[in-house]
Residue frames relative to the residue before (quaternion, step in Angstrom):
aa qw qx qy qz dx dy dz
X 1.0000 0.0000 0.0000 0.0000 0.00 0.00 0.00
X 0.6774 -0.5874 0.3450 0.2775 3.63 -0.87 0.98
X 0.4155 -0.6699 0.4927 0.3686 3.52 -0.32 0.02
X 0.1525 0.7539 -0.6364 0.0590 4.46 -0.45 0.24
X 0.2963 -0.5797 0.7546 0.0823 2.53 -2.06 1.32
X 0.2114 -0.7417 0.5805 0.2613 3.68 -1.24 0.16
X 0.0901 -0.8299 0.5324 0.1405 3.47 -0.80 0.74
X 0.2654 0.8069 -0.4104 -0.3318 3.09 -0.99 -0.78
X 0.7071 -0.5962 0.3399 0.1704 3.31 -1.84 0.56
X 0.6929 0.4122 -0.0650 0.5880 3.57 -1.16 -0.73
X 0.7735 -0.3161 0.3632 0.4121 4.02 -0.14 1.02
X 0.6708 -0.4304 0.4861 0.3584 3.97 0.59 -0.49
X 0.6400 0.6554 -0.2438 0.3185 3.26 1.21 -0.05
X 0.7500 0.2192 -0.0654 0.6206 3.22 2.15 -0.36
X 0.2150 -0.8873 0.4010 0.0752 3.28 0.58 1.77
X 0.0733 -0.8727 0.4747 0.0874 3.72 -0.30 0.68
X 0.4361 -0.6972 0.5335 0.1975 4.11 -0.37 1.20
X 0.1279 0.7103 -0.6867 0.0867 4.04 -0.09 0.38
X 0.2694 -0.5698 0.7699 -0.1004 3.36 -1.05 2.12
X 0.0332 -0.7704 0.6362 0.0259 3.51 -0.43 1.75
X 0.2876 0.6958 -0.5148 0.4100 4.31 0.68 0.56
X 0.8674 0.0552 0.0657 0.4901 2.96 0.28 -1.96
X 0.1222 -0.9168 0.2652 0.2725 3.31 1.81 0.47
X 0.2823 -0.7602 0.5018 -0.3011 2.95 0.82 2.48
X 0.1006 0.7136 -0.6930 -0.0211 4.11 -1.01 0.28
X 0.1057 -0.5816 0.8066 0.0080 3.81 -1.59 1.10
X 0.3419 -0.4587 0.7811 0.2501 3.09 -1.91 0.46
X 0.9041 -0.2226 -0.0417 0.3625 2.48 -1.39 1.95
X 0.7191 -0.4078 0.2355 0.5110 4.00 -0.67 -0.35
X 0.1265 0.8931 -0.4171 0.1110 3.77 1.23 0.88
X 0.5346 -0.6539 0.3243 0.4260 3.86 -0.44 -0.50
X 0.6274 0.4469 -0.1159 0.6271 3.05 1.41 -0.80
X 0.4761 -0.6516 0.5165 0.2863 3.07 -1.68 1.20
X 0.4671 -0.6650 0.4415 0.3805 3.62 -1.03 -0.63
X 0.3405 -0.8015 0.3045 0.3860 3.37 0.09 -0.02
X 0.2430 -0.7969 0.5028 0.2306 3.75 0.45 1.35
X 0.7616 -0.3973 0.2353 0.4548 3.67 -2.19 0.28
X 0.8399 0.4427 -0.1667 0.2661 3.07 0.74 -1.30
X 0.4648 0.6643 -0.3908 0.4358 3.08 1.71 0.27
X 0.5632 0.5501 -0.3292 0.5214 3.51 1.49 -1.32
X 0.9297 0.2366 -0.1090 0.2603 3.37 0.33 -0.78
X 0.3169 0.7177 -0.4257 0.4509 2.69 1.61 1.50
X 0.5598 0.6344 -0.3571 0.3958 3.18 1.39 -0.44
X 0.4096 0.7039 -0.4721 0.3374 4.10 1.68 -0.66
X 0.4264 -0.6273 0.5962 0.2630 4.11 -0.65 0.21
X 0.0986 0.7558 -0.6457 0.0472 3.66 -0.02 0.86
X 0.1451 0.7131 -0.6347 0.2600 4.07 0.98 0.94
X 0.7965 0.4555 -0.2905 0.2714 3.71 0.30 -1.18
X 0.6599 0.3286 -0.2691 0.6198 3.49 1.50 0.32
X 0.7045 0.4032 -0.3464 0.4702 3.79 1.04 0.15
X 0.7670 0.3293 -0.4259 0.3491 3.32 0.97 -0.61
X 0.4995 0.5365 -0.5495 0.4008 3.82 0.63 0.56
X 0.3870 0.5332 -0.5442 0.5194 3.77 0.97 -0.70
X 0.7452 0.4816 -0.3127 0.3390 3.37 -0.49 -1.60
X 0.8406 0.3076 -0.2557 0.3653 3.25 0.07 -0.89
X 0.5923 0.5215 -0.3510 0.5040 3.89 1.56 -0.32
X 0.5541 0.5511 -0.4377 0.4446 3.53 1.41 0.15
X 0.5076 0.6399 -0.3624 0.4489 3.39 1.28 -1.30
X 0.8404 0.4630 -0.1392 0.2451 3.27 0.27 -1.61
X 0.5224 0.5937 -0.2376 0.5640 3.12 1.69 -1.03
X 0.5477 0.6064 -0.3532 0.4555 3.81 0.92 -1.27
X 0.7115 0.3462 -0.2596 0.5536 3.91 0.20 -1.59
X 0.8237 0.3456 -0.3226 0.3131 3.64 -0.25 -0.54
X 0.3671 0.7103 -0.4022 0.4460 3.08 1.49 0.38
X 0.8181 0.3685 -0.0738 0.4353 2.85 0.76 -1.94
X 0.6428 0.5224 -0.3535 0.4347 3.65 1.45 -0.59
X 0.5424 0.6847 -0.3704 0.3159 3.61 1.14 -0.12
X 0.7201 0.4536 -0.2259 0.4740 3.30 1.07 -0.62
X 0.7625 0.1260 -0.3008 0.5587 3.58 1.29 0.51
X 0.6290 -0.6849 0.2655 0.2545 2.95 -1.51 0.65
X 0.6551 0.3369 0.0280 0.6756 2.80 1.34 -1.29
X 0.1882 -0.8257 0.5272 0.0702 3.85 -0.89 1.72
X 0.3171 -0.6499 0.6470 0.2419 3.87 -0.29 0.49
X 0.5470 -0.5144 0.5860 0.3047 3.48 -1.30 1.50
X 0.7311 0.4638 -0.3053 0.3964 3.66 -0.22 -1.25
X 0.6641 0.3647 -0.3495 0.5512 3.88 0.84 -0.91
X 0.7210 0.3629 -0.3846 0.4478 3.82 0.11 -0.57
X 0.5641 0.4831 -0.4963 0.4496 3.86 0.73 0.01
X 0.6667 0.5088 -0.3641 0.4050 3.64 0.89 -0.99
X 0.6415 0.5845 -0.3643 0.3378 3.77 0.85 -0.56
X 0.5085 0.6634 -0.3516 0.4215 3.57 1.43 -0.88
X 0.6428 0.3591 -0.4628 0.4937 4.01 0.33 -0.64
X 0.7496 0.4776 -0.2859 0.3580 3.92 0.43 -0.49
X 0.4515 0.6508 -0.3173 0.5215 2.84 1.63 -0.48
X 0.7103 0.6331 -0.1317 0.2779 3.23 0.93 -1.47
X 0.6257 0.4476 -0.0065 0.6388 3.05 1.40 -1.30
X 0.4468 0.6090 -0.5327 0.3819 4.05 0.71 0.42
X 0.5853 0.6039 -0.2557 0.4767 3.35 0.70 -0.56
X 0.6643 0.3354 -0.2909 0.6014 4.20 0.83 -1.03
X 0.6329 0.5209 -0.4086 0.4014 3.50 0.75 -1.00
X 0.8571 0.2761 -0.3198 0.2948 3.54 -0.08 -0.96
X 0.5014 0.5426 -0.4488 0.5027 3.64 1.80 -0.39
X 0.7714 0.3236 -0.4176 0.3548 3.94 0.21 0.00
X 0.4478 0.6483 -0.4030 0.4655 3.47 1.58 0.08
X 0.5407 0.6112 -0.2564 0.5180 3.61 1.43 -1.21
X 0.7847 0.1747 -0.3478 0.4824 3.81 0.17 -1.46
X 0.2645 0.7661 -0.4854 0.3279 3.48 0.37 0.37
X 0.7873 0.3390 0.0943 0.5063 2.66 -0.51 -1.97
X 0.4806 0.6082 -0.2681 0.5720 4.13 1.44 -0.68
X 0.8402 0.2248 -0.2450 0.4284 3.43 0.25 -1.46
X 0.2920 0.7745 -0.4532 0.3309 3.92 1.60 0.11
X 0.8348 0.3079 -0.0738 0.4503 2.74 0.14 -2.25
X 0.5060 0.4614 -0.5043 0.5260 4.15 0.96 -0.47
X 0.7783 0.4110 -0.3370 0.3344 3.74 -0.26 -0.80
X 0.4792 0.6529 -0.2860 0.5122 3.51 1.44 -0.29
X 0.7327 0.4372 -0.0584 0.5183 3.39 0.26 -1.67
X 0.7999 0.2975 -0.3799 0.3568 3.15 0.88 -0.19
X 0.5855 0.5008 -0.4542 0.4473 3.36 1.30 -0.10
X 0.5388 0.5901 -0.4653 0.3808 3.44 1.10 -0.20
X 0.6652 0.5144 -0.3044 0.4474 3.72 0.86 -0.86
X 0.5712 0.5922 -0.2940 0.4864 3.49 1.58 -0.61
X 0.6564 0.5887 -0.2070 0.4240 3.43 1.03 -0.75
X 0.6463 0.5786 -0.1248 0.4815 3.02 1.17 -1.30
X 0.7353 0.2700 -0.1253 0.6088 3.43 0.95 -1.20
X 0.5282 0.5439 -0.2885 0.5848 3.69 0.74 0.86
X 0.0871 -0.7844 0.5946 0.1539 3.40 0.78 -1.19
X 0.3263 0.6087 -0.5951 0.4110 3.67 0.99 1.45
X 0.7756 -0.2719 0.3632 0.4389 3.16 -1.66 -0.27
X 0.1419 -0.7152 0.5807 0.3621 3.34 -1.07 0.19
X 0.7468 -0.3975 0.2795 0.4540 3.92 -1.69 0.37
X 0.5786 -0.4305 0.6354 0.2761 3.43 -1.48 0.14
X 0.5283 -0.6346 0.5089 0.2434 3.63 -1.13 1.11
X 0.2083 -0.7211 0.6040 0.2679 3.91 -0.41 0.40
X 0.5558 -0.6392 0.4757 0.2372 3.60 -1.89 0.82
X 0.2772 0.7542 -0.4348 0.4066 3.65 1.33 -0.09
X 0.3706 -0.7043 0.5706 0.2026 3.71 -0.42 1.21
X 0.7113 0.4133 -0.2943 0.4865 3.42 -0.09 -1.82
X 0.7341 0.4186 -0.3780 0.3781 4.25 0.15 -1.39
X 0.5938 0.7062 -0.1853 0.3381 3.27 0.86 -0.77
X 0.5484 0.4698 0.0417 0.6905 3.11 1.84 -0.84
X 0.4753 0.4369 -0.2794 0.7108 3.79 0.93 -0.24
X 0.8512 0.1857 -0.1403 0.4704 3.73 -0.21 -1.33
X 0.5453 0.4160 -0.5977 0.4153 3.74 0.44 0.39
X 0.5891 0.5401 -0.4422 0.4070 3.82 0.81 -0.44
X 0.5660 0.4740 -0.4497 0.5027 3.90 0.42 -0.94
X 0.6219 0.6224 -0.3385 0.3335 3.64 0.75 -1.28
X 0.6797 0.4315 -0.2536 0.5361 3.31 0.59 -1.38
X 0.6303 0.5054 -0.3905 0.4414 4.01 0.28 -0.86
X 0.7175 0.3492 -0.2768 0.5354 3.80 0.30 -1.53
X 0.7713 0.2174 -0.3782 0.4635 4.06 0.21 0.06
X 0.5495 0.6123 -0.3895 0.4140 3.21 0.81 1.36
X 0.6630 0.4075 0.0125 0.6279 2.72 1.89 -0.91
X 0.3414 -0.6053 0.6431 0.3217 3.55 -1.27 0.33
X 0.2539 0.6566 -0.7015 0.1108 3.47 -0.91 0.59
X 0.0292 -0.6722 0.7367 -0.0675 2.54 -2.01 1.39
X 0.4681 -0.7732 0.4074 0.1305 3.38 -0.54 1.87
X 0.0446 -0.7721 0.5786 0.2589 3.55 -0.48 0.55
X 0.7898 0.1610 -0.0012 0.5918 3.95 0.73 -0.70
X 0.4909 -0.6817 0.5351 -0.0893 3.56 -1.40 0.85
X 0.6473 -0.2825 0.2284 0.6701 3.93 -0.29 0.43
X 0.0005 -0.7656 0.6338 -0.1105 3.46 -0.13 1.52
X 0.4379 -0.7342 0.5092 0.0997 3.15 -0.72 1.66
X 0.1982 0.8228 -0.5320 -0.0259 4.01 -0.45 0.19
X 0.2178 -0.7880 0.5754 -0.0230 3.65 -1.52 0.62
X 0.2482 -0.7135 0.5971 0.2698 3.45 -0.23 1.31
X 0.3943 -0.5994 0.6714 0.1855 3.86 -1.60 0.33
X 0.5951 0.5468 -0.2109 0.5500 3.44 0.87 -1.37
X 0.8693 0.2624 -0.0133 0.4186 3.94 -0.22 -1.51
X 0.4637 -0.7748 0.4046 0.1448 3.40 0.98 -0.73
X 0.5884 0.6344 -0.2773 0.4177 2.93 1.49 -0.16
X 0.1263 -0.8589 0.4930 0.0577 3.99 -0.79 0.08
X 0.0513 0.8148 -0.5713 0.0844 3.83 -0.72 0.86
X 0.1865 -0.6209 0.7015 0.2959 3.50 -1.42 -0.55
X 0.0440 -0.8216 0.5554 0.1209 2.79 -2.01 0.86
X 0.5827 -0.4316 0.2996 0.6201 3.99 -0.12 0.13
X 0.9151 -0.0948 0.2045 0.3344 3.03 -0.84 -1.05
X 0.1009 -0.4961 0.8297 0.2353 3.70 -1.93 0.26
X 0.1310 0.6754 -0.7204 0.0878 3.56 -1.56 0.95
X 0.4035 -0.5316 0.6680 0.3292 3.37 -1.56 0.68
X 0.1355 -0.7289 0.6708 0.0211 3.28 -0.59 1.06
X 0.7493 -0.2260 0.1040 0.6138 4.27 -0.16 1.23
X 0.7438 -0.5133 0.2145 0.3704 3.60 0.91 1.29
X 0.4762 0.6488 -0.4427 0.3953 3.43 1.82 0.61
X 0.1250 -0.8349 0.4286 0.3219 3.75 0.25 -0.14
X 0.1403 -0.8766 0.4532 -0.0806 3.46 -0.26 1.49
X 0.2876 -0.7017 0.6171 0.2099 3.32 -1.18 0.15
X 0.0054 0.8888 -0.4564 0.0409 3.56 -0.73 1.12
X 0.1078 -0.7378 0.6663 -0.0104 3.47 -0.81 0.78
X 0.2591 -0.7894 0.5540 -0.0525 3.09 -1.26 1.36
X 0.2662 -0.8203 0.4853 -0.1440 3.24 -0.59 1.58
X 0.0896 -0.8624 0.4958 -0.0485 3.45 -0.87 1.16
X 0.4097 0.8579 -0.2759 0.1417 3.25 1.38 -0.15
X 0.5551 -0.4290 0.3911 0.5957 3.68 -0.27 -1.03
X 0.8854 -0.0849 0.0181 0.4566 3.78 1.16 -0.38
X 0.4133 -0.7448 0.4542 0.2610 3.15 -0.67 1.06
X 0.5085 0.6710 -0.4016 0.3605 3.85 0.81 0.17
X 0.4188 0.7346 -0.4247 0.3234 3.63 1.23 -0.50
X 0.4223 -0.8367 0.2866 0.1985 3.82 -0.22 0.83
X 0.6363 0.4702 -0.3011 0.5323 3.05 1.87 0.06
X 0.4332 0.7005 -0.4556 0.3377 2.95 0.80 1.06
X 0.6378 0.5049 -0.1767 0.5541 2.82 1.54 -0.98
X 0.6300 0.5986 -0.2620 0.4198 3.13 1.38 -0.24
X 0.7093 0.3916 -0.2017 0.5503 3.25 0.97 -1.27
X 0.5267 0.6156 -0.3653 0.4584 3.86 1.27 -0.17
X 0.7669 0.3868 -0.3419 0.3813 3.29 1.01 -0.73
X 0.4435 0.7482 -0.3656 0.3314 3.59 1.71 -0.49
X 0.6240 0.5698 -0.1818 0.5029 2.94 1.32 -1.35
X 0.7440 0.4234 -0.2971 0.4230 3.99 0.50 -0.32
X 0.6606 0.5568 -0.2217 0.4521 3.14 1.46 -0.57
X 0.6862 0.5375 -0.1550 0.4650 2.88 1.38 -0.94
X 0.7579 0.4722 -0.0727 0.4442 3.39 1.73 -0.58
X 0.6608 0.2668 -0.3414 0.6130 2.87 1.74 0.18
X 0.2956 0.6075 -0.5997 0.4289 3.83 1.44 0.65
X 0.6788 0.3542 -0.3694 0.5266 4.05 0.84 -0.61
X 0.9596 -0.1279 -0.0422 0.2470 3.51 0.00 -0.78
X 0.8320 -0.1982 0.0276 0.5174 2.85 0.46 1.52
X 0.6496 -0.3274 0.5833 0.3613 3.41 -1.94 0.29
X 0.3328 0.7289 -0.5903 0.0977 4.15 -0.05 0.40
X 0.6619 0.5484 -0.3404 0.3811 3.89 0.89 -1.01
X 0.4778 -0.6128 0.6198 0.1096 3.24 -1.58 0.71
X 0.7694 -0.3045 0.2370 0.5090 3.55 0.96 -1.53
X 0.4486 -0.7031 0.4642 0.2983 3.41 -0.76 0.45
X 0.0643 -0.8193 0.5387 0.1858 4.05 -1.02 0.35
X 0.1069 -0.7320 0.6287 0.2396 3.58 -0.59 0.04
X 0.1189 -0.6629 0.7387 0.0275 4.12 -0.29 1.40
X 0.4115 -0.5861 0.6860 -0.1289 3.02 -1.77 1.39
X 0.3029 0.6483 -0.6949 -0.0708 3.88 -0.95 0.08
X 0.1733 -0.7632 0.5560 0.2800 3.41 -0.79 0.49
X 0.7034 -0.5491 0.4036 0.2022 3.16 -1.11 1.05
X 0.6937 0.4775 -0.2642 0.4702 3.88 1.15 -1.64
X 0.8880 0.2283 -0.0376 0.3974 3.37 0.21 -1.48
X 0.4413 -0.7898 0.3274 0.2724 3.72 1.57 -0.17
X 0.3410 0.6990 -0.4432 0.4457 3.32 2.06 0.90
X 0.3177 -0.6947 0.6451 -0.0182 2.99 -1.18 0.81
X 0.1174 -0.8299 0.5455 0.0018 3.36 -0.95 1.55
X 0.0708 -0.8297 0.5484 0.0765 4.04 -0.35 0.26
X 0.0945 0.7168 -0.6901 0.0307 3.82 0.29 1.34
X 0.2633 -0.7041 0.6542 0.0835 3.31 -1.79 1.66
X 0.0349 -0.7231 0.6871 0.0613 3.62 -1.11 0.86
X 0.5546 -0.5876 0.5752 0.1274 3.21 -1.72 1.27
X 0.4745 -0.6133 0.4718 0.4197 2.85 -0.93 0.60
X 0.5052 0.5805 -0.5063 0.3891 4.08 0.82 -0.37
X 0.5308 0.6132 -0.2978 0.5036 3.45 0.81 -1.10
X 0.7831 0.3238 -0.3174 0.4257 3.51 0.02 -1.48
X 0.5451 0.6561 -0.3170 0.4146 3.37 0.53 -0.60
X 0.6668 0.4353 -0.1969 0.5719 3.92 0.78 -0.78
X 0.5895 0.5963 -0.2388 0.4898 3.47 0.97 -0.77
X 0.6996 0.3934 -0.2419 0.5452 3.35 0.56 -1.44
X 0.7078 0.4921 -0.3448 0.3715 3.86 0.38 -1.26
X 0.7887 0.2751 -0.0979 0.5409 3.52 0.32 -1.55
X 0.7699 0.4471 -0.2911 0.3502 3.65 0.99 0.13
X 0.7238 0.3565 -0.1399 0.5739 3.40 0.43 -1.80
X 0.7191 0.4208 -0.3879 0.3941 3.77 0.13 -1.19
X 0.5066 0.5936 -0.3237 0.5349 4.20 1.15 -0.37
X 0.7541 0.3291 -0.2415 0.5144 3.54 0.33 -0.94
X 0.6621 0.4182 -0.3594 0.5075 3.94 0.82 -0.83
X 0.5224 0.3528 -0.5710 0.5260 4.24 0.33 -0.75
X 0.7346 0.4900 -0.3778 0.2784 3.78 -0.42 -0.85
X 0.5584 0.5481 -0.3119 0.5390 3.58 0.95 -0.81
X 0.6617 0.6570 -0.1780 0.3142 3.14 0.97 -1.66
X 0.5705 0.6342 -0.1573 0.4975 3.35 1.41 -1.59
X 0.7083 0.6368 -0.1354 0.2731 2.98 0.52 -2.01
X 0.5154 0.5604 -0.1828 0.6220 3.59 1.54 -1.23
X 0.8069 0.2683 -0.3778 0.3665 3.47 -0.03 -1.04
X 0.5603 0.5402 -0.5100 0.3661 3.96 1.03 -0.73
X 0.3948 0.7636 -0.3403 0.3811 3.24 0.92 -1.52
X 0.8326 0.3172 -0.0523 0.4510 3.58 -0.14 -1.30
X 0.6841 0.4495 -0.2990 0.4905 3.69 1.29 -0.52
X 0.4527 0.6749 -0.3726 0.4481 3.32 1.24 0.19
C-alpha cells in the first residue's frame, strides 16, 4: 500500500490525500485521482529533444566499443546493439538519481534555513555534489529569505494539484521557485507547470507573488541557471498553455475509462 500524508488547504477546509510512492493526489479520501501539474503536462511530446539524445548515446556506445579493435566480428558488433539499445534507460535513471539527490538535498537545506536548524552535511557523490555547489554559489549570491517549503497547492476552480520548492523573497522580490536538474532548462513545460503553481497559489492566498523562477544546477559543469517569469508571462502560459494540456489530460481519463 502506498505511503499518504493528509493535508489540508484553504484554512482546513479542503483536505488533500498526497500518495508520496507514486506521488498520486485525491481530494480528501475520494475515488479518483486528481490530475497533478506534472501529469497535465506530461502529455507535451518532448521526442524532438530525446530521441536524438537517445540515439547519440546508441552511437557514441558502439564507437566506443569499436575503437579499441581493429578488426569487428559481425557476431561481436551484432551483440553490442541490445546495449547499445538500452544507453538511453541507463543514463536517464542514473540522471533521476543523482536528480532526486540534489532535489532532496536542497530541500532540506531550504528547510533548515527557513527553520533556523542545522543545515545537511555535503554528500560525497561527485556529479550531485556539483549540482549543489551551484545552488551554493546562487544562494551566497543572493539574499534569500524562504517563506514556505515543498508548498503543497490545489486549484478549486481547475482541479488540478502539484508541489513546488519554494516561496522566497529572493533580494526582497517574493518569488515562486522550482528547482530543476535536468539536461535543460528550456523544456516548455516548465514554464508551464510553473505557472500552475502561481495560479493555484494565490487562488488560496491572495495576489502575494512578485514572480515565478525556474533555478537550474547542472550537475556536469556546476552552472547555474535562474529563468525569471512575470507574472504577465505566467499568465499566457497558464491560458494558451497549461489549461490546453490539462482539459486534454482531462479528456484523456474519461475515454480511458469508456473503453
Amino acid at each position: 500500500m502506498a505511503e499518504k500524508t493528509l493535508k489540508t488547504l484553504y484554512g482546513g477546509t479542503v483536505p488533500i490525500t498526497f500518495y508520496e510512492t507514486s506521488h498520486r493526489y485525491k481530494l480528501g479520501d475520494a475515488k479518483n485521482y486528481l490530475i497533478s501539474v506534472t501529469g497535465a503536462t506530461g502529455i507535451i511530446d518532448k521526442s524532438r529533444f530525446l530521441l536524438p539524445w537517445a540515439v547519440n548515446l546508441a552511437t557514441a556506445y558502439i564507437r566506443g566499443k569499436a575503437d579499441a579493435q581493429a578488426m569487428i566480428p559481425y557476431e561481436e558488433l551484432m551483440a553490442w546493439l541490445p546495449e547499445a539499445e538500452e544507453q538511453h534507460k541507463i543514463k536517464k535513471d542514473q540522471a533521476a538519481t543523482i536528480g532526486s539527490m540534489v532535489h532532496d538535498w536542497v530541500e532540506n537545506f531550504t528547510l533548515a534555513k527557513a527553520t533556523n536548524s542545522p543545515v545537511p552535511e555535503l554528500p560525497e557523490d561527485e556529479k550531485v555534489l556539483t549540482a549543489i555547489s551551484a545552488f551554493l554559489d546562487w544562494y551566497n549570491s543572493n539574499h534569500i529569505e524562504y517563506v514556505s517549503t515543498e508548498q503543497l497547492v490545489y486549484s478549486k476552480e481547475h482541479g488540478y494539484c502539484g508541489h513546488f520548492d519554494a516561496v522566497a523573497k529572493i533580494n526582497g522580490v517574493r518569488t515562486i521557485i522550482d528547482y530543476k536538474t535536468s539536461k535543460s532548462i528550456a523544456y516548455p513545460e516548465y514554464k508551464l507547470q510553473i505557472s500552475a503553481y502561481w495560479v493555484a497559489y494565490e487562488e488560496e492566498y491572495g495576489q502575494c507573488v512578485d514572480q515565478a523562477m525556474i533555478l537550474h544546477f547542472d550537475k556536469e559543469s556546476g552552472a547555474v541557471a535562474d529563468l525569471k517569469i512575470t507574472r504577465e508571462e505566467a499568465k499566457r502560459y497558464f491560458d494558451e498553455g497549461f489549461i490546453g494540456a490539462y482539459n486534454l489530460k482531462k479528456l484523456l481519463k474519461e475515454l480511458d475509462k469508456s473503453v
